[in-house]
PyMOL Python script that loads the backbone (N, CA, C, O; Angstrom):
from pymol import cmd

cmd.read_pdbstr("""\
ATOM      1  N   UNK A   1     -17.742  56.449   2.754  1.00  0.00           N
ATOM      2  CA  UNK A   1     -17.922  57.798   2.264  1.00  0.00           C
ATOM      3  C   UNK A   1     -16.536  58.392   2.049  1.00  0.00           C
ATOM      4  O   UNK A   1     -15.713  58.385   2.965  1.00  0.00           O
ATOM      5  N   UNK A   2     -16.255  58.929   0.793  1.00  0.00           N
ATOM      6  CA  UNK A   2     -15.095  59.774   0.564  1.00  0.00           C
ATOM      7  C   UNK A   2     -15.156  61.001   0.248  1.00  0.00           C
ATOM      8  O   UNK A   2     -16.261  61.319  -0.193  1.00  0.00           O
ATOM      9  N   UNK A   3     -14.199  62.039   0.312  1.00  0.00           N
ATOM     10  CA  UNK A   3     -14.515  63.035   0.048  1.00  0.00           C
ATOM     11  C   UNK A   3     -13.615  63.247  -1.223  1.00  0.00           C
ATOM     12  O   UNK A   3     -12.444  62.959  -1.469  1.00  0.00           O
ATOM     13  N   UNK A   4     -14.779  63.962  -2.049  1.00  0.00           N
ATOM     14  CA  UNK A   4     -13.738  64.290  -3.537  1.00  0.00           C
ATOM     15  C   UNK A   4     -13.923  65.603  -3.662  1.00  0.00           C
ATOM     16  O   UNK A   4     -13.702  65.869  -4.843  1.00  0.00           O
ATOM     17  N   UNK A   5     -14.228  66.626  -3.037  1.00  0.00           N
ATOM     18  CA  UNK A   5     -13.769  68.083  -3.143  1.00  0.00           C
ATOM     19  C   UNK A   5     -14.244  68.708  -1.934  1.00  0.00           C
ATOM     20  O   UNK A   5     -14.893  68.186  -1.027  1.00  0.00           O
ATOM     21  N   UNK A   6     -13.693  70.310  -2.079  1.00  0.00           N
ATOM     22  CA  UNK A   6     -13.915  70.873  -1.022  1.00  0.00           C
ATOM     23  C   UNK A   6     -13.812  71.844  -1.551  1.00  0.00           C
ATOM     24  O   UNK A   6     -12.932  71.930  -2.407  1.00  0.00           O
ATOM     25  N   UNK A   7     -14.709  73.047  -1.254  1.00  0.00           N
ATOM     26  CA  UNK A   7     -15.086  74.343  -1.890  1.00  0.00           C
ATOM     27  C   UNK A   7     -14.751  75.408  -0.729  1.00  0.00           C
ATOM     28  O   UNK A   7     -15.370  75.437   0.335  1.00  0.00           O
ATOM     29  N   UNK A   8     -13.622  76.340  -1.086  1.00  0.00           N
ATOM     30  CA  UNK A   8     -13.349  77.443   0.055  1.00  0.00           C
ATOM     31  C   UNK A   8     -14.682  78.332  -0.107  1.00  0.00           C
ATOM     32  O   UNK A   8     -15.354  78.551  -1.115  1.00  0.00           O
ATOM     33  N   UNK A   9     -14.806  78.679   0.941  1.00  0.00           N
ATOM     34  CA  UNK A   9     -15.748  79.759   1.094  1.00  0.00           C
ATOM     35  C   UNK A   9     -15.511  80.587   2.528  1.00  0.00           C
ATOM     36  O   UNK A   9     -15.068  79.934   3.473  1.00  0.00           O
ATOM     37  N   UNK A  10     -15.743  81.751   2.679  1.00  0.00           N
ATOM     38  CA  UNK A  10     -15.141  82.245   3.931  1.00  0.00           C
ATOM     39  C   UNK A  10     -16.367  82.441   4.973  1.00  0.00           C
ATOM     40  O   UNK A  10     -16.134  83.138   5.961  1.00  0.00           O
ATOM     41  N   UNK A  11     -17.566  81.916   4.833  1.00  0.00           N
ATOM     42  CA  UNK A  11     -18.458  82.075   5.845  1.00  0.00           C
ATOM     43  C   UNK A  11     -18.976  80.366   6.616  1.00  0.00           C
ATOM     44  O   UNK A  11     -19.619  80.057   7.619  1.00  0.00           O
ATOM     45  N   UNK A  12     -18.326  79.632   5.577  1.00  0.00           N
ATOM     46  CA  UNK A  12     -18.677  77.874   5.837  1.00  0.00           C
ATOM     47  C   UNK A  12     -17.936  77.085   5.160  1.00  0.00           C
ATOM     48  O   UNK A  12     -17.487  77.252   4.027  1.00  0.00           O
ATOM     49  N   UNK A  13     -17.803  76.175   5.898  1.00  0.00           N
ATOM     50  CA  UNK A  13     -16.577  75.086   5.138  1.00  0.00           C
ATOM     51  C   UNK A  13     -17.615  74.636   4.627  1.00  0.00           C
ATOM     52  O   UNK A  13     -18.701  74.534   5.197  1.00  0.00           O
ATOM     53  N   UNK A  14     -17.215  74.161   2.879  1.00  0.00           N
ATOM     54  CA  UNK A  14     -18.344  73.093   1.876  1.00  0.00           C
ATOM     55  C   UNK A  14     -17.343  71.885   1.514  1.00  0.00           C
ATOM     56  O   UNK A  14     -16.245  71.776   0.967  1.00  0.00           O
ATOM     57  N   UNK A  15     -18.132  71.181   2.005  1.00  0.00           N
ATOM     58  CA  UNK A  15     -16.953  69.478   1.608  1.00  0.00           C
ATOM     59  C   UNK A  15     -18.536  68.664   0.563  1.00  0.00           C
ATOM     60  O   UNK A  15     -19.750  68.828   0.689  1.00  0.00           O
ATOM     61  N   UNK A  16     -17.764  67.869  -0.332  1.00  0.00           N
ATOM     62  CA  UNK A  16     -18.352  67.261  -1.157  1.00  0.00           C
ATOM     63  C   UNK A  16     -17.949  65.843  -1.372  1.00  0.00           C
ATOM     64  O   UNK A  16     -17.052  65.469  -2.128  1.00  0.00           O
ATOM     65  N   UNK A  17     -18.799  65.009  -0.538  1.00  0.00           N
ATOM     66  CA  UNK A  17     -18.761  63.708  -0.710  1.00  0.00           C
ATOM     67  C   UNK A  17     -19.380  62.391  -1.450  1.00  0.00           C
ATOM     68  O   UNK A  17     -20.610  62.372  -1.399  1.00  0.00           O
ATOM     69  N   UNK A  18     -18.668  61.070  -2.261  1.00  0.00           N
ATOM     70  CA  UNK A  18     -19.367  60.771  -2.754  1.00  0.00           C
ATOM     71  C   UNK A  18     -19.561  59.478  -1.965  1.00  0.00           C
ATOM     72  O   UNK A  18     -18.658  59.046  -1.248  1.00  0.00           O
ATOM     73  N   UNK A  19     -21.057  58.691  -2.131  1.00  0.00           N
ATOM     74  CA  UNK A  19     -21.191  57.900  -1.231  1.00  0.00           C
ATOM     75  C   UNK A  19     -22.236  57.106  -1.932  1.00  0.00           C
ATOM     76  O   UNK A  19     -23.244  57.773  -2.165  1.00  0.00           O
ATOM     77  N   UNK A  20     -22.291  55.553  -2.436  1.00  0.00           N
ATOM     78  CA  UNK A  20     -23.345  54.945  -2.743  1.00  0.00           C
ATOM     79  C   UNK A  20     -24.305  55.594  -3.904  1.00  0.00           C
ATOM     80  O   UNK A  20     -25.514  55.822  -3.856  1.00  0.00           O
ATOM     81  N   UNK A  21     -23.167  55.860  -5.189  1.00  0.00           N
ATOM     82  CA  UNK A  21     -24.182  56.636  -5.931  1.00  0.00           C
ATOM     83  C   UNK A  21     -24.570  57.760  -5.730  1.00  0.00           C
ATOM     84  O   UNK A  21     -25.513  58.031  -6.473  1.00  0.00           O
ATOM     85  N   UNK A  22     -24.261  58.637  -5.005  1.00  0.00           N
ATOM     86  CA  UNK A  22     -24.903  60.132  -4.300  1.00  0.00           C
ATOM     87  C   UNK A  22     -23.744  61.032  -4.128  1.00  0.00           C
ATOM     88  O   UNK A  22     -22.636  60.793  -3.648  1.00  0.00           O
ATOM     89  N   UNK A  23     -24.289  62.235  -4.675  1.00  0.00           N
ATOM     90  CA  UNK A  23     -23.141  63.135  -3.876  1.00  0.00           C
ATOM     91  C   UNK A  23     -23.661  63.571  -2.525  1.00  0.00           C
ATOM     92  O   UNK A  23     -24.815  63.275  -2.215  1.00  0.00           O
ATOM     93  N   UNK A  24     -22.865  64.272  -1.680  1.00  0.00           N
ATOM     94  CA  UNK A  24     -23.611  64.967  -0.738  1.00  0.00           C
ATOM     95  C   UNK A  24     -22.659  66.036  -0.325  1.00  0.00           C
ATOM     96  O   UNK A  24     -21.473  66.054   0.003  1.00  0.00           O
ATOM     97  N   UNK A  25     -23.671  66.981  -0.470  1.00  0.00           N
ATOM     98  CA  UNK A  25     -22.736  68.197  -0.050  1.00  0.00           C
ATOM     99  C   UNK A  25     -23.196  68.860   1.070  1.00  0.00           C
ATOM    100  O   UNK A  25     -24.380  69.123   1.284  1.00  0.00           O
ATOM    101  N   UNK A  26     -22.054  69.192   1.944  1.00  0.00           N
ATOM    102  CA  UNK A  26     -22.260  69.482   3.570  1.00  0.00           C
ATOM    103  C   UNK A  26     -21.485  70.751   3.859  1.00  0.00           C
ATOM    104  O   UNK A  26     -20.271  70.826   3.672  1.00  0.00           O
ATOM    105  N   UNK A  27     -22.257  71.789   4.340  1.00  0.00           N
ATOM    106  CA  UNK A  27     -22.286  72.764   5.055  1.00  0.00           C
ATOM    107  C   UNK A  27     -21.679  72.645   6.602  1.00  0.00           C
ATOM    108  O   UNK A  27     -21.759  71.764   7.458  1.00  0.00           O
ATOM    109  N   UNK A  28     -21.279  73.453   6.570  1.00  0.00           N
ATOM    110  CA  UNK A  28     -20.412  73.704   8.115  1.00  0.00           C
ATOM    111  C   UNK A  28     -20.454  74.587   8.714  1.00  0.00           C
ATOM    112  O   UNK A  28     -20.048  75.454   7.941  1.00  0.00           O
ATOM    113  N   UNK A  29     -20.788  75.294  10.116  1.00  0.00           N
ATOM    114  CA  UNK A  29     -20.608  76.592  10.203  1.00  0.00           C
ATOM    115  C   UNK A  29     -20.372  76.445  12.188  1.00  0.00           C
ATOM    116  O   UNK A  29     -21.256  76.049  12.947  1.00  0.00           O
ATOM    117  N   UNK A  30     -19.070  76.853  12.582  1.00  0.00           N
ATOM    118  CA  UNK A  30     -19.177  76.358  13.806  1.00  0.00           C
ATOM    119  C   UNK A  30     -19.608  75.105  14.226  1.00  0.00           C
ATOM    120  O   UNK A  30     -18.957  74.158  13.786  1.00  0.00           O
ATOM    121  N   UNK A  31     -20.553  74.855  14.977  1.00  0.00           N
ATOM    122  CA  UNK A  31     -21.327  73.492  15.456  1.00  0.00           C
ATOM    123  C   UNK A  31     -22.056  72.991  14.827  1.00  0.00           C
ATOM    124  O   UNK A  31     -22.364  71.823  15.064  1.00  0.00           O
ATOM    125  N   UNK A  32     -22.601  73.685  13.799  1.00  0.00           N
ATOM    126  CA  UNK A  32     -24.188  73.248  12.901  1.00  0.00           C
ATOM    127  C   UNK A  32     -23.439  73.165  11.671  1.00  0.00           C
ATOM    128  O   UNK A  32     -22.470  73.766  11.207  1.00  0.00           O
ATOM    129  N   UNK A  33     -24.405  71.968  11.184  1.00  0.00           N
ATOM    130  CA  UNK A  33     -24.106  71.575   9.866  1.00  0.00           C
ATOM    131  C   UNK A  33     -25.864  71.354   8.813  1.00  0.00           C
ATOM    132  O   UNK A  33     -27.057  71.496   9.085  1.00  0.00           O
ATOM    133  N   UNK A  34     -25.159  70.997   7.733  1.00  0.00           N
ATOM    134  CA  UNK A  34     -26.663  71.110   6.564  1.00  0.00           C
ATOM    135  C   UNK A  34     -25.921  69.862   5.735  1.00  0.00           C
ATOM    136  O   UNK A  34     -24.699  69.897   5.588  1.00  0.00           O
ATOM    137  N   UNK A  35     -26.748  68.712   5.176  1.00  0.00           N
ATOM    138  CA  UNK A  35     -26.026  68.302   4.496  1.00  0.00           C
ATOM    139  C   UNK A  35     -27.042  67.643   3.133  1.00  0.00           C
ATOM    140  O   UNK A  35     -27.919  66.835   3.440  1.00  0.00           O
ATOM    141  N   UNK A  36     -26.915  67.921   2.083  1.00  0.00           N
ATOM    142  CA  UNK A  36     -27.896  67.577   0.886  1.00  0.00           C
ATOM    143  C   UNK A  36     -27.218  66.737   0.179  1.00  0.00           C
ATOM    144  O   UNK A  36     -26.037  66.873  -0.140  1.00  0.00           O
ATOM    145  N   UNK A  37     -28.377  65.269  -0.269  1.00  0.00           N
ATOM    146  CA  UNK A  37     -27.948  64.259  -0.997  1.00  0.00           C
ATOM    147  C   UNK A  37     -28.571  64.438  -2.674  1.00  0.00           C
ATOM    148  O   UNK A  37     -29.700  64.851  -2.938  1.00  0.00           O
ATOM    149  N   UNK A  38     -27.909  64.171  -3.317  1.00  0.00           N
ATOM    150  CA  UNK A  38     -28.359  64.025  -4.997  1.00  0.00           C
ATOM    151  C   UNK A  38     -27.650  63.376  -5.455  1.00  0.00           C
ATOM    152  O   UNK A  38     -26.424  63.401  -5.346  1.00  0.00           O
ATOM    153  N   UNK A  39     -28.603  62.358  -6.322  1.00  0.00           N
ATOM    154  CA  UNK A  39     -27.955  61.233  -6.952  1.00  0.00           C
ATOM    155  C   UNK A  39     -27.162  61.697  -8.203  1.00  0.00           C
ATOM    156  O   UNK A  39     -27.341  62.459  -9.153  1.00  0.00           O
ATOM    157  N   UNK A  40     -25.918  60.624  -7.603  1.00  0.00           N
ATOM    158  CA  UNK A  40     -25.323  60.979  -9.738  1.00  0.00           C
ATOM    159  C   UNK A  40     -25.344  60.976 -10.534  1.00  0.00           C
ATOM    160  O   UNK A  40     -24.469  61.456 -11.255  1.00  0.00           O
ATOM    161  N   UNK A  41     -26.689  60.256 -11.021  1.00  0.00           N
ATOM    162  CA  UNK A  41     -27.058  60.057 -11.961  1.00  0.00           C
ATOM    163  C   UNK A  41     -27.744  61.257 -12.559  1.00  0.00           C
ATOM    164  O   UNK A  41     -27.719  61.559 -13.752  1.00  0.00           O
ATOM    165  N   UNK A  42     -28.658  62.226 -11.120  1.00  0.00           N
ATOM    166  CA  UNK A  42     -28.961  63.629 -11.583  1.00  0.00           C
ATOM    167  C   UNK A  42     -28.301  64.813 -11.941  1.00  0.00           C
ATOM    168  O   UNK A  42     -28.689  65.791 -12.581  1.00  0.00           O
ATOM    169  N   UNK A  43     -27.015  64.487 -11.299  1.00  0.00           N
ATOM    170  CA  UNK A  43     -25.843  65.566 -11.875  1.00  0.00           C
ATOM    171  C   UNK A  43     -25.301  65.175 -12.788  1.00  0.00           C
ATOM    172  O   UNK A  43     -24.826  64.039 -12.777  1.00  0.00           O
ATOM    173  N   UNK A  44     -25.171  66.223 -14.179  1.00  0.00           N
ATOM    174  CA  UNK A  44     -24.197  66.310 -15.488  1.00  0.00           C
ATOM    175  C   UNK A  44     -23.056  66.597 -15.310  1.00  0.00           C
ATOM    176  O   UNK A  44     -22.773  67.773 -15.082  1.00  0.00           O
ATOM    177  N   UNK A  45     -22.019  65.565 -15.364  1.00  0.00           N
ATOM    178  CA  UNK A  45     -20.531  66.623 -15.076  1.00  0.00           C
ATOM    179  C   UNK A  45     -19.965  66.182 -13.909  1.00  0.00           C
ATOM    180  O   UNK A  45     -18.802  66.477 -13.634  1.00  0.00           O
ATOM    181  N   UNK A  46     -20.701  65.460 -13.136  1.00  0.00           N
ATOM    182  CA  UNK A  46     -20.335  64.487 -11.876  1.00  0.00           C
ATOM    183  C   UNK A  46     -19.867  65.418 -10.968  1.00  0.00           C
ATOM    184  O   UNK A  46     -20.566  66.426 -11.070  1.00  0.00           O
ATOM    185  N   UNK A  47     -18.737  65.591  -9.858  1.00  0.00           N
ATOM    186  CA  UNK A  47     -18.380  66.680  -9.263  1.00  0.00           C
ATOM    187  C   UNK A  47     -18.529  67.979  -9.698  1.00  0.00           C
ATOM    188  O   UNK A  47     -18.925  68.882  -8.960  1.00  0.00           O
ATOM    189  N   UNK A  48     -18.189  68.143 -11.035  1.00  0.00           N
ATOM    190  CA  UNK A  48     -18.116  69.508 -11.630  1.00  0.00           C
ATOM    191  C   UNK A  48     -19.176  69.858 -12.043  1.00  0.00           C
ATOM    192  O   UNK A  48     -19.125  70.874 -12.737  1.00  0.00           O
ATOM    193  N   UNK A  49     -20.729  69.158 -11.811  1.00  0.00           N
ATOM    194  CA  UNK A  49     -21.864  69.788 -12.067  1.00  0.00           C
ATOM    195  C   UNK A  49     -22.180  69.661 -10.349  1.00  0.00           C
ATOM    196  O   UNK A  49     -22.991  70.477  -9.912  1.00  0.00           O
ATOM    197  N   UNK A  50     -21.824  69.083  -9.775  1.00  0.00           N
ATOM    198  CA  UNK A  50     -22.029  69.731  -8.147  1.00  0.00           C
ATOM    199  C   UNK A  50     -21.515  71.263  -7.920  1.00  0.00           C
ATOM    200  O   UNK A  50     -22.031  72.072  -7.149  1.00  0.00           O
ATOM    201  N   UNK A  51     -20.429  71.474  -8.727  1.00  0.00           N
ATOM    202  CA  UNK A  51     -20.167  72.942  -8.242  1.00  0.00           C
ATOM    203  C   UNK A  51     -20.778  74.012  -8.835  1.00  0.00           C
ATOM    204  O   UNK A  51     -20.528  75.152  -8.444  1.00  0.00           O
ATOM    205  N   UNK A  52     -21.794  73.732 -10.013  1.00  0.00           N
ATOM    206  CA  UNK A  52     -22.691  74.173 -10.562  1.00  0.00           C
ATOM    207  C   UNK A  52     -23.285  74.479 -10.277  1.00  0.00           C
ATOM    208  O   UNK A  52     -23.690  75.602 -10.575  1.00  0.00           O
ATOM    209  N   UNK A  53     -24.131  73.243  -8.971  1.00  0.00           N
ATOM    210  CA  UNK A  53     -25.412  73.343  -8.436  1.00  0.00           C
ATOM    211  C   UNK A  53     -25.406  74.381  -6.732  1.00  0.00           C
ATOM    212  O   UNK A  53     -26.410  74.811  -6.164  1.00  0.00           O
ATOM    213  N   UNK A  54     -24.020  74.531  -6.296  1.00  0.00           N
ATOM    214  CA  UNK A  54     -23.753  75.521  -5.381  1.00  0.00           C
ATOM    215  C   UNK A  54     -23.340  76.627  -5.967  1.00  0.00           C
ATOM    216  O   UNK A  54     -22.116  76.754  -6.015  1.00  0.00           O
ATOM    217  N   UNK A  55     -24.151  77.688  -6.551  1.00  0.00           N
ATOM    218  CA  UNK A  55     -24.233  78.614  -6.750  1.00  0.00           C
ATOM    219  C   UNK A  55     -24.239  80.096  -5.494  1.00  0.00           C
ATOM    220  O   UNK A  55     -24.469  79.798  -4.322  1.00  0.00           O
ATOM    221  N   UNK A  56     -24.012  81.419  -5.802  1.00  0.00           N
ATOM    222  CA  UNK A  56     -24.122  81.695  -5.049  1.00  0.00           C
ATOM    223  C   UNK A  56     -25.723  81.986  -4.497  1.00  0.00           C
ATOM    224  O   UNK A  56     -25.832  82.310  -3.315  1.00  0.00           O
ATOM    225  N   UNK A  57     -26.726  81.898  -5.170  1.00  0.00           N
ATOM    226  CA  UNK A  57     -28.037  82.207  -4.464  1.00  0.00           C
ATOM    227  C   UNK A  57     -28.026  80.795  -3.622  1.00  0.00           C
ATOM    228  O   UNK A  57     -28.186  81.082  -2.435  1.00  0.00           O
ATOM    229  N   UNK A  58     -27.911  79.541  -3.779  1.00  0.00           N
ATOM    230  CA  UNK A  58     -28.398  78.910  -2.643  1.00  0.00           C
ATOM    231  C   UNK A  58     -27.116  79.165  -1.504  1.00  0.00           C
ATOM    232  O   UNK A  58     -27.578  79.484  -0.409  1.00  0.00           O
ATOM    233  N   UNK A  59     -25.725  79.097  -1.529  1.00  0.00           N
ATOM    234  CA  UNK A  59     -24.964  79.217  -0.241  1.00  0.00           C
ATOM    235  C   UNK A  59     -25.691  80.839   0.289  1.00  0.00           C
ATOM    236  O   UNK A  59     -25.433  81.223   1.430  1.00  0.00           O
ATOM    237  N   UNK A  60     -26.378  81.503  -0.412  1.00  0.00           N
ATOM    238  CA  UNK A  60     -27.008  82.628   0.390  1.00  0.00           C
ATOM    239  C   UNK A  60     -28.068  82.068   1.551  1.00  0.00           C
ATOM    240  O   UNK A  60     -28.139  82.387   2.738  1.00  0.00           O
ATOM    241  N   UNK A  61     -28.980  80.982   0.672  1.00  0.00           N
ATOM    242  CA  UNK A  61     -30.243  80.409   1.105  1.00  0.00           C
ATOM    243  C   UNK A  61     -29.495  79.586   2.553  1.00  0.00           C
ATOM    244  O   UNK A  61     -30.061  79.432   3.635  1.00  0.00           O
ATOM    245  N   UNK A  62     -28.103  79.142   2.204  1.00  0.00           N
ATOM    246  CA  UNK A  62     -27.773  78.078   3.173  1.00  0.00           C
ATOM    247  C   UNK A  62     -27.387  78.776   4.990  1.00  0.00           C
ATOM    248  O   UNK A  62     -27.494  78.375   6.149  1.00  0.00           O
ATOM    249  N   UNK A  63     -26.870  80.107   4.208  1.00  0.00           N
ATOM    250  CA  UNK A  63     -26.469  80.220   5.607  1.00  0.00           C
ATOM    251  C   UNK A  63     -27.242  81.542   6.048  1.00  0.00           C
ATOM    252  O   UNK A  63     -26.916  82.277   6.980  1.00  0.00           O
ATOM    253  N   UNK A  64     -28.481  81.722   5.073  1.00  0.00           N
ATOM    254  CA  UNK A  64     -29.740  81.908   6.314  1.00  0.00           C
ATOM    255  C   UNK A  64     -30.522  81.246   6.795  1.00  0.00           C
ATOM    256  O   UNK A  64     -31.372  81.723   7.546  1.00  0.00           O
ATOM    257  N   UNK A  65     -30.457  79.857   6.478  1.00  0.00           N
ATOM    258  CA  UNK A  65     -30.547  78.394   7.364  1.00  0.00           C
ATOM    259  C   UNK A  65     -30.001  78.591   8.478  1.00  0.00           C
ATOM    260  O   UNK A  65     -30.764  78.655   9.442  1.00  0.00           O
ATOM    261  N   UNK A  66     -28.493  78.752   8.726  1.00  0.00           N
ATOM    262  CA  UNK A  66     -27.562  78.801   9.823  1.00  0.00           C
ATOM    263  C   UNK A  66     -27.979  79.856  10.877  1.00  0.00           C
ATOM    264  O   UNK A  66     -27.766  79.775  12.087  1.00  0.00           O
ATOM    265  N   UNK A  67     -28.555  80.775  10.275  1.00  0.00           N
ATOM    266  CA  UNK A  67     -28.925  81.796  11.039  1.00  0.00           C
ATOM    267  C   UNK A  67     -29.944  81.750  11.887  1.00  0.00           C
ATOM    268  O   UNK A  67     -30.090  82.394  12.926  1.00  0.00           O
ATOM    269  N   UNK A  68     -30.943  80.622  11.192  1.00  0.00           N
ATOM    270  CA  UNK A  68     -32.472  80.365  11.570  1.00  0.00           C
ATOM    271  C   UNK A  68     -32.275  79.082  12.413  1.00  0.00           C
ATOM    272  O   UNK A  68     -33.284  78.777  13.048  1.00  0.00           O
ATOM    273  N   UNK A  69     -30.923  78.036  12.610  1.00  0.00           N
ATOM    274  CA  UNK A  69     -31.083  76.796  12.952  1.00  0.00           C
ATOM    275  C   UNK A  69     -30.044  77.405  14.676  1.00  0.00           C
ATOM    276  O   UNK A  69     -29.966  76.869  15.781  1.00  0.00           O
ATOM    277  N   UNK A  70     -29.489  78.576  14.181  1.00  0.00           N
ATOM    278  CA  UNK A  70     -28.532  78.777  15.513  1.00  0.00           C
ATOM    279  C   UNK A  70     -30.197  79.533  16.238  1.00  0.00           C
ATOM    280  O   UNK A  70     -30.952  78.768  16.839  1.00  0.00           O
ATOM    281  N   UNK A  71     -30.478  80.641  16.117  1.00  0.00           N
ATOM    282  CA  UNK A  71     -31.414  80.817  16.718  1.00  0.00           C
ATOM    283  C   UNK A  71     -32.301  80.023  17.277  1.00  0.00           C
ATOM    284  O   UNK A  71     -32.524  80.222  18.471  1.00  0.00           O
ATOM    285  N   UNK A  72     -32.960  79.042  16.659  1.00  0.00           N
ATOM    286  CA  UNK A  72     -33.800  78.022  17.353  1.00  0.00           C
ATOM    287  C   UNK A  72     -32.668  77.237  18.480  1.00  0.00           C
ATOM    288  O   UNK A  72     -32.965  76.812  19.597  1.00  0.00           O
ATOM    289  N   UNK A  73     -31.433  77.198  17.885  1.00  0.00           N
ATOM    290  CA  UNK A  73     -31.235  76.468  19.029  1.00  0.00           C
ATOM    291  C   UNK A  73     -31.216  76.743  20.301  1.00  0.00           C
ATOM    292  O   UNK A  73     -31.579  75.983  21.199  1.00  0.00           O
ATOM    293  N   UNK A  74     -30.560  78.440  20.482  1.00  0.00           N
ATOM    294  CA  UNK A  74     -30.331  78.390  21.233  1.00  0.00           C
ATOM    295  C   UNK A  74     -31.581  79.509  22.243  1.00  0.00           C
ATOM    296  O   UNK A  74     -31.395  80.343  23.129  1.00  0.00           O
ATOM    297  N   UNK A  75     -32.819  78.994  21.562  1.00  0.00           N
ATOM    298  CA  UNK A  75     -33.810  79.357  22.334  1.00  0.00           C
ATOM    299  C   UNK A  75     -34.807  78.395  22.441  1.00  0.00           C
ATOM    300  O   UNK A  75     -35.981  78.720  22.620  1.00  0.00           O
ATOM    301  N   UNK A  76     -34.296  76.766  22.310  1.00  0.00           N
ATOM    302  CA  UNK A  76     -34.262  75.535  22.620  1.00  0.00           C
ATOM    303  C   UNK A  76     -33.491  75.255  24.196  1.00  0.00           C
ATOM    304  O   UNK A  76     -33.984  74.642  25.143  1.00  0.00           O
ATOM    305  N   UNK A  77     -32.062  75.951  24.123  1.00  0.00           N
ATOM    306  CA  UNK A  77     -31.104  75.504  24.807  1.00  0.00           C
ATOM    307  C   UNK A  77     -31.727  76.665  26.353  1.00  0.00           C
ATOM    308  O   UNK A  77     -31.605  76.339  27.534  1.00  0.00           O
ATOM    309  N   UNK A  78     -32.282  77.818  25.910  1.00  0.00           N
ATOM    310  CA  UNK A  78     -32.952  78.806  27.240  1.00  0.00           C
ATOM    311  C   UNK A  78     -33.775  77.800  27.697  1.00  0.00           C
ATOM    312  O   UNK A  78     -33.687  77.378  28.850  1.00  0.00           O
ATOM    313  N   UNK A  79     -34.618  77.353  26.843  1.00  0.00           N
ATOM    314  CA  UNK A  79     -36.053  76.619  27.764  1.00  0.00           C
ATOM    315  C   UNK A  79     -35.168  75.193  28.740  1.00  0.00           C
ATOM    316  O   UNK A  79     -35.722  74.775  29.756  1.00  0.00           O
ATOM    317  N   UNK A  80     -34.052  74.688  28.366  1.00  0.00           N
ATOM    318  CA  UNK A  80     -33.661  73.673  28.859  1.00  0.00           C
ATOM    319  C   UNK A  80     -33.169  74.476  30.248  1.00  0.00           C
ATOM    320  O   UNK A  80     -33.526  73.838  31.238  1.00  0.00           O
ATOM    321  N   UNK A  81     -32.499  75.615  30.559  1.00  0.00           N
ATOM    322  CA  UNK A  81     -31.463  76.344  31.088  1.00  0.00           C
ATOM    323  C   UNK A  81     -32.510  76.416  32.542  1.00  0.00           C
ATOM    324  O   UNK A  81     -32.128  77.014  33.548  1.00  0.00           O
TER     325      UNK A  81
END
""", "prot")
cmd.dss("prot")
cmd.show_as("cartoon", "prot")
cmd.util.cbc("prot")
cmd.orient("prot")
């Protein structure tokens, strides 16, 4: 797996890797991560239609994921406590 870009953003690091035909682009946020595969063959533009496809409505969608995956956790992590 290599990485061929990386997208600043100030609420999550976005790294974009290509791997076996696939991109995959991975979310970061503190401890939790998100990471989505699509083949290259489905992206136009190869990297530069990956940055297409991170628009801002889904990094909205992504890191109210983060919001919803920290919460579960850490009312996962009470019941363990």
């Amino acid at each position: 797996m290599r990485i061929v870009a990386e997208l600043p953003h100030p609420d999550c690091k976005i790294s974009i890797f290509a791997m076996n035909q696939k991109f995959i682009i991975k979310f970061e946020q503190a401890t939790l991560e998100q990471s989505y595969k699509i083949a290259e063959t489905d992206v136009v533009g190869g990297v530069n239609g990956v940055f297409e496809l991170i628009d801002d409505a889904f990094i909205s969608d992504v890191l109210e994921a983060f919001k919803v995956m920290r919460r579960s956790f850490i009312l996962a992590y009470e019941r363990y406590d």
